[in-house]
C-alpha positions in Angstrom: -14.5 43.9 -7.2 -15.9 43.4 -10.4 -13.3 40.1 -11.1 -14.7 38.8 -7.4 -17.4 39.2 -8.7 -17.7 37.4 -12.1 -16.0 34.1 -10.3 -18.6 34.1 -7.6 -21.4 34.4 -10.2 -19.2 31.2 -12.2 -20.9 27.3 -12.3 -19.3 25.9 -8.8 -17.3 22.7 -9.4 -18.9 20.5 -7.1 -17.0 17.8 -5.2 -17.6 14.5 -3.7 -15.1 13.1 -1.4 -15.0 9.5 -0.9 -13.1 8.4 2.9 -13.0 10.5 5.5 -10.6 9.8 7.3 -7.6 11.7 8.6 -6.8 13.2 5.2 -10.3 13.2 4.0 -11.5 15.2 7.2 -8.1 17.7 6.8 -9.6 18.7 3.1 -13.1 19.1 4.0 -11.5 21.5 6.5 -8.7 23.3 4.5 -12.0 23.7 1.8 -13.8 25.5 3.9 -11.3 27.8 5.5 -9.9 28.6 2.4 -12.9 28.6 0.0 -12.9 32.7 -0.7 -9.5 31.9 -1.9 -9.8 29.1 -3.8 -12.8 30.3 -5.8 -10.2 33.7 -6.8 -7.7 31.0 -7.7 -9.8 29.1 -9.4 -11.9 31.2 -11.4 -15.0 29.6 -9.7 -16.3 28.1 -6.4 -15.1 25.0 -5.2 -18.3 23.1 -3.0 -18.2 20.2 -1.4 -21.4 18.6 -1.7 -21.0 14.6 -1.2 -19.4 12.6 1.4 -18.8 9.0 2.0 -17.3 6.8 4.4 -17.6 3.6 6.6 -19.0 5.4 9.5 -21.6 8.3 10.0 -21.4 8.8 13.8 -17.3 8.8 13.8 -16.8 12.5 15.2 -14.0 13.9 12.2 -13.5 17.1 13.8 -15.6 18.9 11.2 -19.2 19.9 10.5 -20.8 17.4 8.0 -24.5 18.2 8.0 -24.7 20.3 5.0 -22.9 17.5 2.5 -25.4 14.6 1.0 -24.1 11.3 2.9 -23.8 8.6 1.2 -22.8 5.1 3.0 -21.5 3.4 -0.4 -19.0 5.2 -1.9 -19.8 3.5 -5.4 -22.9 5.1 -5.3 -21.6 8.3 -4.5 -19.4 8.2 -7.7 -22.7 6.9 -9.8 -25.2 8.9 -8.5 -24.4 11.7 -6.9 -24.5 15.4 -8.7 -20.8 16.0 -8.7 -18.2 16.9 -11.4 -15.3 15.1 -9.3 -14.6 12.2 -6.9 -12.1 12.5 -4.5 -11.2 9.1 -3.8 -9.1 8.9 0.0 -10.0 4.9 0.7 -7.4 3.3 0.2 -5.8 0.1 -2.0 -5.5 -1.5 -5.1 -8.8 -3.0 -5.2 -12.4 -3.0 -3.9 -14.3 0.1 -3.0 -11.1 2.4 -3.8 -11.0 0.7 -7.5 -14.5 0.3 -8.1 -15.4 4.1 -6.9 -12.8 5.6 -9.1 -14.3 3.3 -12.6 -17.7 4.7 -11.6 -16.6 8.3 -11.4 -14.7 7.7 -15.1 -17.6 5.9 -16.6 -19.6 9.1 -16.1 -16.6 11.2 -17.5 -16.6 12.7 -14.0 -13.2 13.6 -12.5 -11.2 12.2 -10.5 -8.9 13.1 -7.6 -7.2 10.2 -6.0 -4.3 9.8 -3.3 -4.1 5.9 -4.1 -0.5 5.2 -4.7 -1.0 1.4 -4.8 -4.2 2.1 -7.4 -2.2 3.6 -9.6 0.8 1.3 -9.5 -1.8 -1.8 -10.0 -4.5 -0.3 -12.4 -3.5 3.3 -13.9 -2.7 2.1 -16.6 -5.8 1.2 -17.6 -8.1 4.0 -15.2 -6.0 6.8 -17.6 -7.1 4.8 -21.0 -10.7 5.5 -19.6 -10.1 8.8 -18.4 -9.0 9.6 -21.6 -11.3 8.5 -23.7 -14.1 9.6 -21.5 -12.9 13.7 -21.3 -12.2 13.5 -17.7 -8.9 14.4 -15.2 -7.1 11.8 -13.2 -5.2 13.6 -11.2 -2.6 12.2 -8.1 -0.2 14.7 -6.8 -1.0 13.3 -3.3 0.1 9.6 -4.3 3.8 10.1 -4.3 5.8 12.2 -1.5 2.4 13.6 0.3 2.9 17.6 0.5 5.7 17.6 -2.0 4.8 18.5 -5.4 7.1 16.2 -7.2 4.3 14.8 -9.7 3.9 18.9 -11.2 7.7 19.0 -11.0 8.2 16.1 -13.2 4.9 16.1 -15.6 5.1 20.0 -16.3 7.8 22.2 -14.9 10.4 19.8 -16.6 9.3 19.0 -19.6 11.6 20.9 -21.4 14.3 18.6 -19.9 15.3 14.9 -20.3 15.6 13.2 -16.4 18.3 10.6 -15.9 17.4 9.5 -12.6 15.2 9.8 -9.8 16.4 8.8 -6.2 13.9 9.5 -3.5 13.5 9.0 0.6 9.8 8.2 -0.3 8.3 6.3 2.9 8.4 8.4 6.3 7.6 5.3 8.3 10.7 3.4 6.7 13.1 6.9 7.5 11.4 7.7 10.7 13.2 4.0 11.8 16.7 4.9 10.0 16.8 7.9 11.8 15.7 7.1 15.0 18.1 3.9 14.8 21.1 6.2 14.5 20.1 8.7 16.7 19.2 7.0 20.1 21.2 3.4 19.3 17.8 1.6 19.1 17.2 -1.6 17.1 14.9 -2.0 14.3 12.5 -3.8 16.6 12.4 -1.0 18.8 11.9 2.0 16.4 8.9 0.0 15.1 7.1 -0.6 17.7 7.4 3.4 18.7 6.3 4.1 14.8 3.4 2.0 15.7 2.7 3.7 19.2 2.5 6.9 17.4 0.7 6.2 14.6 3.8 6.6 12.0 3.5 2.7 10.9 0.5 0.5 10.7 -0.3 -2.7 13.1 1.1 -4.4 10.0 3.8 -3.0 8.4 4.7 -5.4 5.8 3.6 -2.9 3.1 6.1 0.2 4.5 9.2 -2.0 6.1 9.7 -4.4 2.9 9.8 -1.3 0.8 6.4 -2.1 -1.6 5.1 1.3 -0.3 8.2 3.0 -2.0 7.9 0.8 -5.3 4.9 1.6 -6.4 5.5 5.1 -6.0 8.7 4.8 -7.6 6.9 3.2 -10.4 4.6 6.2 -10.8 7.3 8.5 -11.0 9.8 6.6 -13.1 6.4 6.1 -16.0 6.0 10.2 -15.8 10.2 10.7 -15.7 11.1 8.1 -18.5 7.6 7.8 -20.9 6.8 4.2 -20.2 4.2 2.3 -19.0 4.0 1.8 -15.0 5.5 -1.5 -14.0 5.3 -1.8 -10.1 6.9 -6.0 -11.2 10.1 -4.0 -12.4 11.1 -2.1 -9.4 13.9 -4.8 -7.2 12.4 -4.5 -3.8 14.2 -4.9 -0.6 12.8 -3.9 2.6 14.8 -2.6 5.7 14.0 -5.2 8.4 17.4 -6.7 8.1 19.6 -3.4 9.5 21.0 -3.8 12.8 22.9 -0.9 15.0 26.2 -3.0 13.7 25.7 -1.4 10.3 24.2 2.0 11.2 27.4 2.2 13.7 29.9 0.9 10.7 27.9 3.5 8.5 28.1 6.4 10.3 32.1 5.6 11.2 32.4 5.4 7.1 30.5 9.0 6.4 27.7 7.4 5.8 23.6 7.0 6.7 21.8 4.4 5.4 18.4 5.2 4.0 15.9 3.2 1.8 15.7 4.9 -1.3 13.7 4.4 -4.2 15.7 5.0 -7.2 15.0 4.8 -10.7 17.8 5.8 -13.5 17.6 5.6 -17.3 20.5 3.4 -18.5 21.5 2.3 -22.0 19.7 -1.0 -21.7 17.0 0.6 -20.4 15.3 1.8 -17.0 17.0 0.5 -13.5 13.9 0.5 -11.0 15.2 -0.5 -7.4 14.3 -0.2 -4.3 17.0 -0.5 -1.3 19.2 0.4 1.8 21.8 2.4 1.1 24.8 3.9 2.4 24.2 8.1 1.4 27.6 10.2 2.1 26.3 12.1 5.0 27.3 15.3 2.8 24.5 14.7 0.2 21.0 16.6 0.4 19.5 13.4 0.8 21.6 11.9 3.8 20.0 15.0 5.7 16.7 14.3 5.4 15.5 12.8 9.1 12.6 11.4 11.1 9.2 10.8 9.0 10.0 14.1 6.4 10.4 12.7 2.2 12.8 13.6 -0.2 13.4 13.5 -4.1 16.6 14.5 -5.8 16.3 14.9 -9.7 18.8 15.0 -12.5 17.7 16.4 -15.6 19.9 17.8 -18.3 18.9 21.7 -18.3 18.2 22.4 -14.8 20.8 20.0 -13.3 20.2 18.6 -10.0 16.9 19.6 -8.1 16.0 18.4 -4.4 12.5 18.4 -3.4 12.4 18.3 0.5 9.0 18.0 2.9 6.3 16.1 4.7 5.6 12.6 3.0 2.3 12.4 4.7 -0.2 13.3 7.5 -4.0 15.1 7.0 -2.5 18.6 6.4 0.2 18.0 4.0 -1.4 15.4 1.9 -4.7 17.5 1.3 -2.5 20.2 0.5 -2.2 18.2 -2.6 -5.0 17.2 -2.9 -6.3 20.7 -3.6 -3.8 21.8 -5.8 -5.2 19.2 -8.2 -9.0 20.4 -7.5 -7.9 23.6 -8.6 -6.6 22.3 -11.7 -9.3 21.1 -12.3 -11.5 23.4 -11.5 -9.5 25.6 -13.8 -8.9 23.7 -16.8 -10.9 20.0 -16.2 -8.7 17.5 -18.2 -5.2 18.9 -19.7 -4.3 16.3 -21.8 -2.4 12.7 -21.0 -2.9 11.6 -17.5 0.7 10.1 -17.7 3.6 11.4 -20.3 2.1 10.9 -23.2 -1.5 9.6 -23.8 -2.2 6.0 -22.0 -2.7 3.7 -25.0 0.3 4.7 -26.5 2.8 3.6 -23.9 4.7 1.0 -23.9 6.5 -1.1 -21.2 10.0 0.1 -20.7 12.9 -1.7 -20.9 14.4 -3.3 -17.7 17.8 -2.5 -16.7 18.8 -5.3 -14.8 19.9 -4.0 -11.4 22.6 -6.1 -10.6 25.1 -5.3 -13.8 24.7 -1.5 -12.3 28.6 -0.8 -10.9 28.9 0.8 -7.4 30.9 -0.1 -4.4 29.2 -2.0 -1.6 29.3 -3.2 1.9 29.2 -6.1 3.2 28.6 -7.6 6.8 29.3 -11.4 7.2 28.8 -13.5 10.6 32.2 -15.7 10.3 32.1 -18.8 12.1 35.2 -17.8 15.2 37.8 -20.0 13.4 40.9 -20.4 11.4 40.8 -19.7 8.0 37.0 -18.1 8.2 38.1 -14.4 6.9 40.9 -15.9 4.3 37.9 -18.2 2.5 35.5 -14.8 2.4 38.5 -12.6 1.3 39.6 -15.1 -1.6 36.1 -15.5 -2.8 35.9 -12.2 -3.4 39.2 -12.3 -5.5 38.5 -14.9 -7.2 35.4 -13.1 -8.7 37.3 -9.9 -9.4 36.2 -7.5 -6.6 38.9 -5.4 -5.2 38.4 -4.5 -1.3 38.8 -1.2 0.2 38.3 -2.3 3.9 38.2 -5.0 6.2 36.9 -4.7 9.5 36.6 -7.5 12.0 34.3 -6.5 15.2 35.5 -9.2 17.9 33.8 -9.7 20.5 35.0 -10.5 24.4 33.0 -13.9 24.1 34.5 -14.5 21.2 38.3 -14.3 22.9 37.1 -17.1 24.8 35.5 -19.3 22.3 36.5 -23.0 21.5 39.7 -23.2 19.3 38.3 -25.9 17.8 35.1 -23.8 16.2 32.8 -26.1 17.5 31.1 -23.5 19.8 29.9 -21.9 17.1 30.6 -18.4 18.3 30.5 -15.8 15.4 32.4 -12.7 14.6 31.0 -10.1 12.5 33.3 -8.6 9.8 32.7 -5.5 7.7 34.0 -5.7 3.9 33.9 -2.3 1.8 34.4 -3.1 -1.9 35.4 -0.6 -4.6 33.2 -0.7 -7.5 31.8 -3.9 -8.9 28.6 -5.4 -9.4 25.8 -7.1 -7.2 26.0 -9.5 -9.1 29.4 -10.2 -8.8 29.0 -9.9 -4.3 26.2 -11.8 -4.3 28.2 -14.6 -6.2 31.3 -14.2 -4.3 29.3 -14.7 -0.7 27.3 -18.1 -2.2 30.2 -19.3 -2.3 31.5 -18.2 1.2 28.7 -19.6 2.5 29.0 -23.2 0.8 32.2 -23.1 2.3 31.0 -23.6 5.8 32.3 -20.6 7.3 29.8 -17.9 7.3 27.2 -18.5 10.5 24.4 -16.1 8.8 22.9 -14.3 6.0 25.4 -11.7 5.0 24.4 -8.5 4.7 25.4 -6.4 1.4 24.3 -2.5 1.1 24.8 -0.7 -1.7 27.1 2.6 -1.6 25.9 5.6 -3.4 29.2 8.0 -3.6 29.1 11.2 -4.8 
């Protein structure tokens, strides 16, 4: 009793939380339910006691009478009484960047969720934290409900990561999976993501992969000690997967997710973000619907898989608590990133495309003689060895002009062993200057175990 005691008796750590939407409206409510709690946990209260967002008559689902409302949130990080900002707006720039350079320049701290914040400006928001004494803390950028920024940052710090590969956008997996499991194309799967509220009306920033980058960016700066460099990460979206290659993948052993993946090579760091073809026997191959993933390879511990819920209210205030806590315990612990802000430097790029691995490789031949000979010799004639060749013909096909002119297609499947990207890439220029491939070929990389 006496312990309860002493903490309830304890300076609160007053919070301001800037957006209320569905995340921001999930903390003021897991705050308040869980507040006797926290305060034990903490070693002293935790009180909401400033709130901002766009609209005040919006019904949130929670009570926000007793909080001091303030319709800027600039001015809620400048003038408000708190001794953090919780900042839940949203992008790289604006309110979201301008709130959280108030907050600092008070040496308040600061709480974000702001992946694309801290993949354009963290760099610089953690030199100002820094000098200023305060926190900047973002557990609930990267992988919503999964605690992968702790993992990497403090439980292995006694180790040296080699790689990062992650399932890191539920929206982007939600579509994979759905894809494979109900024989739905791409177009489909997005427009029920958008129906129920997994993707936005525009979802550029999710299905082109950037949404993965710049959390891979965070986490390959904590993982490797450089600076972030969202311009390193190779970026390559998922709009071009038909059923053709989920069908080809899944005959192979294979699912194709987009994984962010990040590995420290000789020449440097390899940042890239891409389909691939994951053996269906790997931890990350099992990971369906809108759930995240992150597999780890560090030296002491080995391999380590974190598994759970990328976003949603629930699971990304989750982590957004556990970093009010933190604070709340300890304010600032030191570095923001690895090692303190200033002293990072950019890290060397690994090109991506000298990285060996075996790929596939869907081409639309032109239905006519010699089409399949000039891909095949292309590819010897730059050294790749095939596995596999698969031609899908279809019935219209059978009955196409002998002559070519009807410009029917036939898809064929190519599995390389290992060579380079560079080397495909290359290999299918040169197919296609040849006349005989109808489309843009289609090359996904294979991750074997």
């Amino acid at each position: 009793m006496g312990h309860a005691i002493r903490t309830i008796m304890k300076t609160p750590l007053r919070i301001g939380v800037a957006g209320l939407g569905t995340v921001g409206a999930s903390l003021l409510r897991l705050l308040a339910q869980r507040r006797a709690a926290l305060g034990l946990v903490a070693g002293r209260p935790i009180d909401v006691v400033a709130v901002s967002a766009r609209d005040r008559t919006r019904d949130r689902g929670v009570d926000l009478s007793g909080y001091t409302w303030f319709d800027d949130p600039v001015a809620l990080a400048r003038e408000a009484e708190v001794d953090c900002v919780v900042e839940l707006i949203g992008g790289s720039d604006g309110p979201a960047k301008a709130t959280v350079e108030a907050a600092l320049a008070r040496g308040v701290h600061v709480v974000t969720a702001n992946k694309a914040l801290l993949a354009a400006h963290g760099m610089d928001l953690a030199v100002e934290a820094e000098r200023r004494g305060a926190a900047l803390a973002f557990e609930a950028a990267v992988a919503g409900g999964i605690p992968v920024i702790k993992t990497v940052r403090e439980s292995l710090v006694g180790n040296e990561i080699t790689q990062i590969a992650g399932i890191l956008n539920g929206t982007c997996n939600y579509i994979l999976s759905r894809m494979e499991q109900d024989n739905l194309s791409f177009e489909k799967c997005l427009a029920e993501a958008q129906k129920l509220g997994y993707a936005e009306a525009d979802p550029t920033f999710d299905v082109d992969g950037h949404d993965t980058a710049h959390k891979l960016a965070i986490l390959a700066s904590l993982a490797f000690g450089g600076r972030i460099d969202a311009d390193a990460v190779r970026v390559e979206g998922i709009r071009s997967i038909k059923q053709i290659d989920i069908r080809m993948a899944n005959r192979l052993g294979y699912r194709i997710k987009l994984l962010g993946v990040a590995v420290r090579t000789a020449d440097g760091v390899e940042q890239r973000v891409c389909p691939t073809m994951v053996e269906k026997t790997q931890p990350l191959a099992r990971v369906m619907g809108v759930t995240n993933a992150v597999n780890i390879d560090a030296n002491a511990v080995g391999e380590l898989t974190l598994v759970g819920p990328g976003a949603g209210g629930d699971a990304t205030a989750s982590s957004v608590i556990a970093d009010i806590v933190d604070i709340a315990q300890a304010g600032s612990r030191g570095p923001v990133f690895a090692a303190p802000a200033g002293d990072l430097q950019h890290m060397e790029r690994a090109p991506v495309k000298d990285h060996p691995g075996g790929y596939y490789v869907r081409v639309n031949l032109l239905d006519k003689p010699g089409a399949a000979a000039s891909v095949v010799s292309r590819m010897a004639e730059a050294g790749i060895s095939l596995e596999s060749i698969v031609q899908r013909r279809s019935p219209k096909a059978a009955e196409r002009d002998p002559t070519g002119r009807s410009g029917a297609k036939v898809p064929v499947i190519l599995i390389t062993y290992d060579t380079t990207e560079d080397a495909v890439r290359g290999a299918l220029q040169k197919a296609v200057a040849d006349g005989f491939v109808g489309s843009s070929p289609q090359v996904i990389r294979i991750e074997r175990n």
